[in-house]
N, C-alpha and C positions, 0 to 999 in steps of 0.2 A: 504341599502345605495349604491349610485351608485359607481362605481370604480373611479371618481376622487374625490368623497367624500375620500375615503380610503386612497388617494395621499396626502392627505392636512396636511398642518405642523404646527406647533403651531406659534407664530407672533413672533419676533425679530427685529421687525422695529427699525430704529432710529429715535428716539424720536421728529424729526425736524417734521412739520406735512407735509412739501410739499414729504419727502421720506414713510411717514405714507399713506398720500395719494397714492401713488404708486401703496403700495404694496397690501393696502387695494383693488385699482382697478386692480389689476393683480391676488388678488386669488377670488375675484368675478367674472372675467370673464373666468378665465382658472380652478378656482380650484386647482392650482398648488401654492406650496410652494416659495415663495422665495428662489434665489438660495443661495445653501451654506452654507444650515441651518443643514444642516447634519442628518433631522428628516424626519420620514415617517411614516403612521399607519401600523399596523401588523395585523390589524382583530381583535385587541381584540373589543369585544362586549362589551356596557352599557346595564341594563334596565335587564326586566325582560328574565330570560334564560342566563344571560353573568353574568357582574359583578354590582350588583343590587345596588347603592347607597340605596336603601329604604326598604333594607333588611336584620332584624339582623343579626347577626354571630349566630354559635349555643353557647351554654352556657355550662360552664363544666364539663365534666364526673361525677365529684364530686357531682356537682350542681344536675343533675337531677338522680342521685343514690340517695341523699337524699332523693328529692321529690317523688319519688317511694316508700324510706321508711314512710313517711310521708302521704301519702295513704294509705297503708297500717295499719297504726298506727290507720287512723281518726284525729291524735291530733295537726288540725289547726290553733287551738283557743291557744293563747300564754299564757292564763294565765291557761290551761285546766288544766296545768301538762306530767309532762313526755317526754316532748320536751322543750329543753333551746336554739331554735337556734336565737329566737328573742333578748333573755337577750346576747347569742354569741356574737351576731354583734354586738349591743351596745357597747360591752367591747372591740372587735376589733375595732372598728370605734374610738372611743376615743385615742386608742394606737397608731391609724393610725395619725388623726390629733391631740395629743398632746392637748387634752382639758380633764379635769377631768370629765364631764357628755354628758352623752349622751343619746338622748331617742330617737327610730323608731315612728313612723306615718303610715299614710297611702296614705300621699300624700305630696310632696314638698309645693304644694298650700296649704296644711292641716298644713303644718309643719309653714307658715308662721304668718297665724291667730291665731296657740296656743304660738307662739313666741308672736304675738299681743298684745294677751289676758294677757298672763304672764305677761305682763312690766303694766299691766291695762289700754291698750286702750279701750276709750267707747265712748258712745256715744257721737259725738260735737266736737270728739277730732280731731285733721288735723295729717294727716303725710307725710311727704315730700317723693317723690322717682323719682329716674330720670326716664325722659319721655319714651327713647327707651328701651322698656322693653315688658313683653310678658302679657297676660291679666291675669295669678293667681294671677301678684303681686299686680296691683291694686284690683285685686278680693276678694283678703285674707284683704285687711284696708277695703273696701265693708262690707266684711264680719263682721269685726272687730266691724260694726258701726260707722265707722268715716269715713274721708272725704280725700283721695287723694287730696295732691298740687305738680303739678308736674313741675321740677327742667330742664332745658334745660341741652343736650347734648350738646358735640364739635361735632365738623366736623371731625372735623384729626383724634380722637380717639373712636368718639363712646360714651365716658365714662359722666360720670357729671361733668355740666359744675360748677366746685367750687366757682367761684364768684356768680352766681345766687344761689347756694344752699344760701352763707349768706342770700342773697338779699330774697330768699323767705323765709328763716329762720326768719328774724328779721320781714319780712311784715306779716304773718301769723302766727306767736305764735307757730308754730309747736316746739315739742320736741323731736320728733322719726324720725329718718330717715331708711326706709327703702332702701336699697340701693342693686340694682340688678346690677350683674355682666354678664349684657347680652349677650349671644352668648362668653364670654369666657374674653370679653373686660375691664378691669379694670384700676382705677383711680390711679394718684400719690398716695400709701395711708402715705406717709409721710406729703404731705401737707394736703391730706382730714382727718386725723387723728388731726395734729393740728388746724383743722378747727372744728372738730367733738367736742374738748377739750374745744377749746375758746367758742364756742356757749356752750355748758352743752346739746348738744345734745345723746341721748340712740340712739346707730348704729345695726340693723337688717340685716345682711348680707344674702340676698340671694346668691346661692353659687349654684345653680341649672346644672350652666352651668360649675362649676370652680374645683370641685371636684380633688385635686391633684396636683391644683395650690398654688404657694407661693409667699411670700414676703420680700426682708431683709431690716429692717428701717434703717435709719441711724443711726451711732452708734450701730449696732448689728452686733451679727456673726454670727447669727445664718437665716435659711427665715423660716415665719411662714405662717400656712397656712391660706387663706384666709376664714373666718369662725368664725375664733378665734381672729379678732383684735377689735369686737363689744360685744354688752353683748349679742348676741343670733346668731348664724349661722343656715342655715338651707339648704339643699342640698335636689335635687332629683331622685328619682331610678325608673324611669321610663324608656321606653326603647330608646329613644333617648338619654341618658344619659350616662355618663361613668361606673355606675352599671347600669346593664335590671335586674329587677323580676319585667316587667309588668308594675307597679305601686307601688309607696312608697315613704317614706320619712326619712331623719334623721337630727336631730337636736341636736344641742348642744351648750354647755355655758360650763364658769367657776363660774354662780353663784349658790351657790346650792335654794338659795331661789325660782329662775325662774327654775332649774330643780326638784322641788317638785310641782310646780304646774302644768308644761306641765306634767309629767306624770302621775299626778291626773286625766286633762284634759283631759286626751290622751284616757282615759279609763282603768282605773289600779282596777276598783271596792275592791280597798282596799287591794292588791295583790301585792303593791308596792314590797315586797323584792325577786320577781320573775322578779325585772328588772334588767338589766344587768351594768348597770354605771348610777345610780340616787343619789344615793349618801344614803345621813341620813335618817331612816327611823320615826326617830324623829321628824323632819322636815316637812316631809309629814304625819305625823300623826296630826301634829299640825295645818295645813290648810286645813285636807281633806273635812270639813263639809263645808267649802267656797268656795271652788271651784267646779265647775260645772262637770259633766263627758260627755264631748263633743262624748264618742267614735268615736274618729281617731286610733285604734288601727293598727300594721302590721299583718299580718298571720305570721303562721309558713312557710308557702311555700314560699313565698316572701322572708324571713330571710335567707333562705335553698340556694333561687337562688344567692342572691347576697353574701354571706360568701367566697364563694370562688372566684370571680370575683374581690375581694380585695386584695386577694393576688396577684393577675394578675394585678392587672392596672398599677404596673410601665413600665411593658413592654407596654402595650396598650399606655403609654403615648409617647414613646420616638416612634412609629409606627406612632402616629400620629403630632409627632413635625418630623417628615422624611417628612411623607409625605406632612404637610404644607409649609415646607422648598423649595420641589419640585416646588408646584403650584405657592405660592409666587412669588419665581422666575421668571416664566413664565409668570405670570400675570402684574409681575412688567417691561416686557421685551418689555411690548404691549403696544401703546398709546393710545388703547380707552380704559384704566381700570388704575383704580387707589387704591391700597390697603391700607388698613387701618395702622397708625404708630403701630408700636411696639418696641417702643423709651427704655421703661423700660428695654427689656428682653434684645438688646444690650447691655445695660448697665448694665447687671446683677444683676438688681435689681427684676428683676421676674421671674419666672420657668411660664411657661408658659400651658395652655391646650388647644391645637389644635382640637376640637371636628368639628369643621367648621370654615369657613373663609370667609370675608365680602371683599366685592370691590364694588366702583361704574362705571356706564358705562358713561365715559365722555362725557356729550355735547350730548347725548341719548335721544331722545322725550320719551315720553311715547307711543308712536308706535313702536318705533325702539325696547323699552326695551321689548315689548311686545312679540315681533316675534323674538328675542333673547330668551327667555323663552319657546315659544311655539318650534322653532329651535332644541333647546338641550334637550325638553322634549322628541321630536319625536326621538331624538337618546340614551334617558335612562340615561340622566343628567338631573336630577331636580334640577333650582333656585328657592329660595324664593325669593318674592322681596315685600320689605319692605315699598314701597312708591303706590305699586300698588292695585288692590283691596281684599278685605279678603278672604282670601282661605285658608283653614284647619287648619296649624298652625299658618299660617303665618296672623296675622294683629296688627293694631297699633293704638293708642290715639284716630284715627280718626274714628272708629271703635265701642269706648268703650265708648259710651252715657251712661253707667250705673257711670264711673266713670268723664266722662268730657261731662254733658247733654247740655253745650252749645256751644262746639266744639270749645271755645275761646285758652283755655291750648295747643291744638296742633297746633294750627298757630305760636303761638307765642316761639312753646319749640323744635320740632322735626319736624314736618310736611318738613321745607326746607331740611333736611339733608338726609331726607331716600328716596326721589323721582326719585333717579335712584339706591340705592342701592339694591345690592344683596348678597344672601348667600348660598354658597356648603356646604354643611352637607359630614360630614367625619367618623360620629361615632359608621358606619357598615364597616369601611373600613381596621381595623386594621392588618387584616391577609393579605391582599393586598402588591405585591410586589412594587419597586419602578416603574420597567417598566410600569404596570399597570397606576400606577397615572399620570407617565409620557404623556400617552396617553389620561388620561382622560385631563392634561391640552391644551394639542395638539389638542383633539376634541371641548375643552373650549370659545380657544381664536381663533380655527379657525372661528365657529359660529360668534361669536364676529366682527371679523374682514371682515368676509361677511357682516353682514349688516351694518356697518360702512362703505362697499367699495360702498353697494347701495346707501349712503346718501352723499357721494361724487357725485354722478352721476345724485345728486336730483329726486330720484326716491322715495319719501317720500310717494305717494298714493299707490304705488303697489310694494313694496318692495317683491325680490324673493331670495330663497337661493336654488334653486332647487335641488344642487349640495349635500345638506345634506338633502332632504326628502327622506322618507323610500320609498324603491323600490317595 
């Protein structure tokens, strides 16, 4: 990076655009901060070699002292014997969120199709789920046999748009909604709950992203966690997740009927009372010749990783509601970005889980969002961006001909709302101090507002940021 790259300061414009413009054309030509912003960089580093956004943390002492002993053992296999760390976590994870069953998987996306299967979706059958979402979760009703209808987002929050849920609810017969709490974003669920009532709809909570989030309804004193306000929740332990072993899943209900079958499902070959929070073993004796053995089982090693990463995550959460607090901030300080509401958590009607954080780039071609992305990649900040074309994790509706083969569902549900949106991934960043993040927003919205200062100067074919290319 050159040394007035190093100079440059995070944006604090006032929001008028003729002073936006300004400043936008003063740190594109000088590279120099507006004055009086009282910010500067220090040298901290992004990217590989510095402070890695795309790099887990290490996992804890605890953690890989078991899986040591666990090699050593051989005893991988959870129903082997002699290792209870799978049944552990079950009975932790239920204590944790306050639900009587609990059953591990081997995948979030796995976790979602035996929640499916339980409530007996088949073949013919439609399930509704909002659009902006990631592809296991259409992939898991795929799976299921049945037929994705997908429910439009809002703008302002990301979340499902409730009026079109009725709307595709009474047009399509659906009785299941699957309902993804993407990127961390979630719904009034006091109105979506009395909407869930009055339709007689069965609610499927993915929770992938929410792990540790809550909710208090009206009328209660208590928040509950997001998971347990439907008949099936289902979370994932993969490693961009708030628990990493790799890959995994956990699910859970308060029914014990759908908890005797997912863990039939699961793969229990009849070993049911080696699980950890299933409940009756009467229960599951009494449907085990109906239900199929899907084997989704977890390892023992994966149980091993995440046991202890549970008693950790409250602090992991309040590291990353600091740090979101910070960017926010800054992002909301700039006029070419615009951050998504978090109208609830003022109101304290949500606890929130900051794993990443969504903004759009105002009034941004799809050139400008482009060389934004390429900009911050080259200095070791990765965006996803949600409206642009498929790359690794990142893609959308318009993508998934397996689940929408006539590309009609994403015109009409998400396609306008995500086409300059983007997303910072936060959920290797925990052990990071505030300075740190500070700078990371400082490097954020300087990029940013460079090429924002080029499209003031209509330089839309040859847009340059030269001031942040590596040296």
């Amino acid at each position: 990076m050159t040394a007035q790259g190093q100079n440059a300061s995070q944006c604090v414009a006032d929001p008028k655009r003729d002073r936006s413009r300004s400043r936008s054309r003063e740190f594109a030509e000088t590279g120099a901060a507006p004055a009086n912003t009282g910010c500067s960089w220090t040298g901290i580093k992004f990217g590989a070699g510095g402070y890695d956004l795309t790099s887990p943390e290490p996992l804890p002492t605890e953690a890989r002292q078991r899986v040591q002993q666990l090699m050593e053992s051989g005893r991988l296999f959870r129903y082997q014997g002699g290792a209870d760390d799978v049944a552990d976590l079950e009975r932790l994870f239920s204590a944790y969120i306050k639900a009587p069953y609990s059953m591990a998987c081997n995948s979030g996306g796995c976790g979602l199709f035996l929640a499916l299967k339980s409530l007996g979706v088949t073949l013919g059958d439609k399930v509704l789920l909002n659009a902006w979402t990631l592809s296991p979760v259409p992939g898991a009703i795929v799976h299921a046999s049945a037929t994705p209808v997908f429910v439009k987002s809002e703008r302002e929050s990301l979340t499902i748009d409730i009026e079109d849920l009725e709307k595709k609810a009474t047009e399509s017969g659906a009785k299941v909604l699957l309902l993804s709490y993407m990127r961390g974003q979630v719904p009034n669920m006091d109105r979506l709950m009395e909407v869930v009532t009055r339709l007689g709809l069965t609610l499927v909570e993915d929770c992938a992203h929410t792990l540790g989030a809550r909710w208090k309804l009206d009328g209660e004193e208590i928040f509950k966690h997001f998971g347990t306000f439907g008949s099936v929740g289902v979370w994932s332990l993969q490693t961009n997740k708030s628990l990493n072993c790799g890959e995994g899943g956990m699910i859970s209900t308060s029914r014990q009927d759908i908890a005797a079958r997912i863990t039939i499902a699961s793969g229990s070959y009849g070993h049911w009372a080696m699980n950890g929070a299933s409940g009756d073993s009467v229960q599951m004796q009494g449907v085990y010749s109906d239900v199929p053995n899907m084997s989704m089982r977890l390892t023992t090693i994966a149980a091993a990783l995440a046991k202890p990463q549970l008693a950790l995550l409250p602090t992991k959460l309040k590291s990353w509601a600091r740090h979101a607090h910070i960017l926010r901030r800054t992002l909301k300080a700039c006029p070419h970005t615009r951050t998504v509401k978090q109208a609830s958590c003022a109101k304290g009607k949500e606890l929130c889980v900051w794993s990443s954080i969504q903004f759009e780039l105002i009034d941004f071609s799809e050139g400008m969002v482009q060389l934004v992305i390429e900009k911050l990649n080259g200095i070791g900040i990765p965006l996803a961006w949600f409206g642009g074309p498929c790359r690794g994790f990142t893609s959308t509706l318009k993508d998934w001909k397996f689940a929408d083969p006539s590309g009609e569902q994403w015109k009409d549900t998400v396609g306008h709302i995500v086409s300059t949106l983007v997303d910072l991934p936060l959920y290797h960043t925990a052990s990071w101090s505030n300075e740190v993040i500070e700078q990371l927003g400082s490097q954020l919205v300087g990029v940013i507002t460079c090429v924002a200062g080029n499209r003031y100067d209509d330089e839309r074919e040859a847009l340059q940021c030269d001031l942040f290319d590596q040296a």
